[in-house]
C-alpha positions as CSV (number, residue, x, y, z in Angstrom):
1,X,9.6,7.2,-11.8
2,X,13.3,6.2,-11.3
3,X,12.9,3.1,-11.4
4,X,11.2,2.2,-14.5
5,X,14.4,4.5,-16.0
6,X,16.2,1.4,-17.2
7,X,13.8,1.2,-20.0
8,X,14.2,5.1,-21.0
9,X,15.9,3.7,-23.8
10,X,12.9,2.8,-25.5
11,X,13.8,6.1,-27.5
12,X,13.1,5.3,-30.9
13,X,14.3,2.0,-30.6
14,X,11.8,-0.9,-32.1
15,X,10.0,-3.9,-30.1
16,X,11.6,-6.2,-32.2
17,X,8.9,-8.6,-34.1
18,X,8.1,-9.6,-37.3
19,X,6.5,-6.4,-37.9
20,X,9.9,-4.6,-38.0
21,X,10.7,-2.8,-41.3
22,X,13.8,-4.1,-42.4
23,X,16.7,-1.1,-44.2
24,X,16.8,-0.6,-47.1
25,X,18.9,-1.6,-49.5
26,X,19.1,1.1,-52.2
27,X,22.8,2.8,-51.9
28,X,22.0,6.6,-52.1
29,X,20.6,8.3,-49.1
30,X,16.6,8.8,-48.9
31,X,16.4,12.0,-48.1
32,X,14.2,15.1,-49.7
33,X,15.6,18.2,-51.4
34,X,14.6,20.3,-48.1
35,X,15.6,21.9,-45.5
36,X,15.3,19.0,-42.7
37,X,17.1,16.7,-45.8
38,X,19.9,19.5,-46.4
39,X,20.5,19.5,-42.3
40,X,20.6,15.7,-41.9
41,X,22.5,15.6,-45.4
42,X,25.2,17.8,-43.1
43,X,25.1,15.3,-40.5
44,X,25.9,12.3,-42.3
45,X,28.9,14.4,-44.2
46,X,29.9,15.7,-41.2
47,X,29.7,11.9,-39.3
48,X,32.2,10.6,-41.9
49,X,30.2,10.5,-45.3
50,X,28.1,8.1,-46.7
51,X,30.0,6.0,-48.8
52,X,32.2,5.4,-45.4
53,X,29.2,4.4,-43.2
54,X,28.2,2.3,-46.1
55,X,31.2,0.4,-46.8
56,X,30.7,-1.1,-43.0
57,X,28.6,-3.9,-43.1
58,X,28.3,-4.5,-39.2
59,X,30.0,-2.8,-35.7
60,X,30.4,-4.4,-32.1
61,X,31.0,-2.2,-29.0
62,X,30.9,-2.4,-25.4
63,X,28.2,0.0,-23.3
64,X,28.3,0.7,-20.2
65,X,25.0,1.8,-18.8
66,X,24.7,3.8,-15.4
67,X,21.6,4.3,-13.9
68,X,20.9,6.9,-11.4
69,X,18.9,8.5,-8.8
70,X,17.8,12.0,-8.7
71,X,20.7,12.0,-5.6
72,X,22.8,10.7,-8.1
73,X,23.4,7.8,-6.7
74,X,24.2,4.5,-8.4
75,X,21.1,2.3,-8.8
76,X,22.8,-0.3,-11.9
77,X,25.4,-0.9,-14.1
78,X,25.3,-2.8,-16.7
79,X,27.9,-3.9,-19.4
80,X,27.0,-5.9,-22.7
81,X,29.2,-6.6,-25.6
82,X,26.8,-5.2,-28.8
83,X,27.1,-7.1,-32.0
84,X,24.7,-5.2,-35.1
85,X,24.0,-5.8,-38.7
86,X,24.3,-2.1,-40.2
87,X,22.3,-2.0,-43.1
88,X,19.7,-5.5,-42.5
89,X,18.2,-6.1,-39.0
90,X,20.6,-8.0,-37.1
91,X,21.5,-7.6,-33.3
92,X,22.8,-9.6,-30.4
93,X,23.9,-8.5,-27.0
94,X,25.8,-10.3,-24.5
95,X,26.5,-10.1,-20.9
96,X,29.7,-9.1,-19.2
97,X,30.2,-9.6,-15.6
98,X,27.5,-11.6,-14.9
99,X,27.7,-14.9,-12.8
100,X,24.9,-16.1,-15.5
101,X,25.4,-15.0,-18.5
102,X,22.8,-13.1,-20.5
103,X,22.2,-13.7,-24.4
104,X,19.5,-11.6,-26.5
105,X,19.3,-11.6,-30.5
106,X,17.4,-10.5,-32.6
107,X,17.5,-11.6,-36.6
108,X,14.8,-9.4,-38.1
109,X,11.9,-12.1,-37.4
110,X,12.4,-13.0,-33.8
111,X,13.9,-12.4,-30.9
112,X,15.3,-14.7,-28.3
113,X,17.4,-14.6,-25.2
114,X,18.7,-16.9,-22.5
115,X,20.0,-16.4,-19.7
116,X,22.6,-19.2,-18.3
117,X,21.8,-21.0,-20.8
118,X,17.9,-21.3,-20.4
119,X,15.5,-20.0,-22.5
120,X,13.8,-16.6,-21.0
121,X,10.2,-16.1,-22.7
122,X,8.8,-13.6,-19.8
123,X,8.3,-10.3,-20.8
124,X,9.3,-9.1,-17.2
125,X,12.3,-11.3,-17.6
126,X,13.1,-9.9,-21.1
127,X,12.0,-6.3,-21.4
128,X,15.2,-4.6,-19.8
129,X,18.0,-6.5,-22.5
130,X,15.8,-6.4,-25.3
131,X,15.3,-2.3,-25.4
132,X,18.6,-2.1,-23.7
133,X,20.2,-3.7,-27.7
134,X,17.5,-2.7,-30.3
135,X,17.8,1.1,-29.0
136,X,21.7,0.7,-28.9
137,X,21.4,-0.6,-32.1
138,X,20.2,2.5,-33.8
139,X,21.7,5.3,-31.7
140,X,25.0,3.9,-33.6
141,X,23.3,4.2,-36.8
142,X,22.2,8.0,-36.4
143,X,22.3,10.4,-38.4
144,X,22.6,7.5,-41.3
145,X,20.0,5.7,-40.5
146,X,17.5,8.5,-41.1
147,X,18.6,8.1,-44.7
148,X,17.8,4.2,-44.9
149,X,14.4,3.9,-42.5
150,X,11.2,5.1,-43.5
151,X,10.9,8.0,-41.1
152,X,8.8,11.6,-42.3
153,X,11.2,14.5,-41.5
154,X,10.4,18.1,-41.0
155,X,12.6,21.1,-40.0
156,X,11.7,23.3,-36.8
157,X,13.6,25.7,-37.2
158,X,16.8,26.8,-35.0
159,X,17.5,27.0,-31.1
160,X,20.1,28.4,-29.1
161,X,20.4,27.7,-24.9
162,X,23.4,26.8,-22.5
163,X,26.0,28.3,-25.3
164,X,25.3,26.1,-28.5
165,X,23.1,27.0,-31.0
166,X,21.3,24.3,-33.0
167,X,19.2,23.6,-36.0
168,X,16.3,21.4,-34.9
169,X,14.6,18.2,-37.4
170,X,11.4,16.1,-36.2
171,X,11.8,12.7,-37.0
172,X,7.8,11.2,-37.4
173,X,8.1,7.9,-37.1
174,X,5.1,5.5,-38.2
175,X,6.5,2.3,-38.1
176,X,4.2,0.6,-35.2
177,X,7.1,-1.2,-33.8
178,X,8.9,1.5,-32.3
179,X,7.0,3.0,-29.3
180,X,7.9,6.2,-29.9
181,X,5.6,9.0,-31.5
182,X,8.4,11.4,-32.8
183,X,11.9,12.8,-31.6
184,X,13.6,15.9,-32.6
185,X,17.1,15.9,-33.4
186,X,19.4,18.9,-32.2
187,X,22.2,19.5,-34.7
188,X,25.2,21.2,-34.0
189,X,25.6,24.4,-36.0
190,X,29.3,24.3,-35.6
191,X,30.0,20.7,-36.1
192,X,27.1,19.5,-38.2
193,X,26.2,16.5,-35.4
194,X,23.8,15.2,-33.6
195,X,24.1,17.1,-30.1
196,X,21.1,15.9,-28.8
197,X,17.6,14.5,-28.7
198,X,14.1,14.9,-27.6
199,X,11.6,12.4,-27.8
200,X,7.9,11.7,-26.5
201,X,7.8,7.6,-25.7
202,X,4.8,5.6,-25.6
203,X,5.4,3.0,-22.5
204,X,2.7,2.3,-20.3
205,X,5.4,1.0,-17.7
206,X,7.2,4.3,-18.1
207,X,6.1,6.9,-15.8
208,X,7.5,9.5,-17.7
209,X,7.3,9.7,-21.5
210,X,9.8,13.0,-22.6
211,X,13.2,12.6,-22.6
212,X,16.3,14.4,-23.7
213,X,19.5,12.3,-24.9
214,X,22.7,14.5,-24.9
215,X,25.5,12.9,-27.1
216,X,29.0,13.6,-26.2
217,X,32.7,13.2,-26.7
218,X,32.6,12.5,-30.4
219,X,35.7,10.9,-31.6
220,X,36.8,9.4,-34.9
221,X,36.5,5.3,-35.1
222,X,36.6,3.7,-38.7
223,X,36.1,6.7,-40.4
224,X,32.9,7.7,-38.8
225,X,32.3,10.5,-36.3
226,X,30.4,8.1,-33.2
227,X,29.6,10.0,-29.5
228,X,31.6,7.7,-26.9
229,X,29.1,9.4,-23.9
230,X,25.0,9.3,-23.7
231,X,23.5,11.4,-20.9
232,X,19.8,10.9,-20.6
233,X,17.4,13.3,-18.5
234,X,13.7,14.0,-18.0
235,X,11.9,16.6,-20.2
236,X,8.8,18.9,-20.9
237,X,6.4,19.3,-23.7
238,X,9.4,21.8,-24.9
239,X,12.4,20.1,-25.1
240,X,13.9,21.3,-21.7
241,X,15.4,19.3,-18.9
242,X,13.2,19.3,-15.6
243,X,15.2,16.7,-13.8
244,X,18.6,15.8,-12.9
245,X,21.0,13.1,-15.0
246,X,18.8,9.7,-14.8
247,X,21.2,7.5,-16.8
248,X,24.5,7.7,-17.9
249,X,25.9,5.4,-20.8
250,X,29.3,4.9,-22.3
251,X,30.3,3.4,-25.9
252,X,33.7,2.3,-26.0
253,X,36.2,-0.6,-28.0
254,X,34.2,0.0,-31.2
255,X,35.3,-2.1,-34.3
256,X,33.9,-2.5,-37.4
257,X,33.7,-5.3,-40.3
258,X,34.0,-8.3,-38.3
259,X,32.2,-10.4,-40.5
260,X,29.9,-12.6,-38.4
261,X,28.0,-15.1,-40.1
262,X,24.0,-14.9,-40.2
263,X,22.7,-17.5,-37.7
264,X,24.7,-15.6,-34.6
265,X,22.0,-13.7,-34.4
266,X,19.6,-16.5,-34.6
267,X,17.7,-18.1,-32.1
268,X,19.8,-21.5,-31.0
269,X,18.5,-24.8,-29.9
270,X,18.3,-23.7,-26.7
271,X,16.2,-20.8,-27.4
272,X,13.6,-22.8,-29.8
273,X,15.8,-22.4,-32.5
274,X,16.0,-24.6,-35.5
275,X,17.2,-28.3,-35.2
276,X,20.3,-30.0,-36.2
277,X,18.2,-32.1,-38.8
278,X,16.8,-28.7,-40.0
């Protein structure tokens, strides 16, 4: 089971093909006059607002991802420097630390990555960096991105255990490119955030399919409440732990608005990319 845990991030994160629904583009929060919208409309208010998360067009951020055993010893560690669209798909990821340097985008149509400089096509060769940036990419965007996907939300109803109390929202997601059936997200009664979140994964190379995500040390960056820690464990049918810490991942240097142009997340020459006569 451990090691197939460096693709646990396949938590509601997409496969990244043409299939992928792309945001949209409508500037008022989707979200139904309910309970599960009123909770997530708390969340986004309570993550900085929406007109704050939508006046940022695109983020970049270095994570840190630790992978462990159930000893809690150090399997991996791996560093990439994230570059996202916010509101269109767009995301690229690339290496730090690494004696050949590793390069995955993704522009909404395609995905492509190379790894000193060579094309990698493999799905072995690809699978780790791929789910590694397209679930990255939308753990930023929670709780906003709720408001801009087509997910089906439903409130469960609250929860209490190891001294927080929580209301609790399933997130239904039908969109065939994320391998993920549903997740429920744990909201903070106090502070209105995502605390943290249970999901069923559909993997065949994942010998486990529950997981819980705990979201930690919020702090304030561009105007927006964003967790600086991810702790990821193994769970039951219920939502509770039955494991110790399998992975370990830290956010940090985030910075908004950087204004990258549209073809860095395309795929370059190198990668089967276009043609300098077009």
């Amino acid at each position: 089971m451990w090691s197939s845990l460096t693709l646990l991030l396949l938590l509601a994160a997409g496969c990244a093909d043409s299939s992928v629904t792309k945001l949209t583009s409508r500037t008022e929060p989707q979200l139904a006059d309910d309970e599960a919208g009123r909770i997530v409309r708390r969340a986004i208010e309570a993550g900085g607002g929406w007109e704050m998360w939508r006046q940022h067009r695109d983020a970049e951020f270095v994570a840190t991802l630790t992978i462990l055993t159930p000893g809690a010893e150090v399997v991996s560690e791996t560093i990439f420097l994230h570059k996202i669209l916010l509101h269109e798909p767009g995301v690229r990821v690339d290496s730090i630390g690494l004696i050949e340097e590793v390069i995955f985008g993704f522009d909404g149509g395609r995905e492509w990555m190379l790894r000193g400089g060579r094309a990698v096509t493999s799905v072995a060769g690809t699978a780790f960096t791929r789910f590694h940036a397209m679930a990255d990419a939308l753990w930023f965007g929670l709780p906003f991105v709720l408001a801009e996907r087509p997910v089906e939300l439903s409130y469960l109803g609250s929860e209490s255990g190891d001294g927080r109390q929580w209301e609790r929202v399933r997130a239904g997601l039908s969109d065939a490119a994320i391998p993920a059936d549903w997740m429920v997200l744990y909201f903070d009664v106090e502070t209105g955030l995502v605390d943290q979140i249970h999901a069923h994964v559909n993997a065949e190379f994942l010998a486990h399919s529950l997981w819980v995500g705990r979201m930690r040390d919020y702090r304030t960056v561009g105007g927006l409440r964003k967790e600086r820690r991810r702790l990821f464990y193994p769970a039951d049918p219920e939502g509770k732990i039955i494991g110790p810490l399998a992975a370990e991942e830290i956010v940090e240097h985030v910075r908004f608005d950087n204004g990258w142009a549209r073809d860095l997340f395309s795929a370059p020459l190198a990668a089967g990319g276009g043609s300098p006569a077009g």
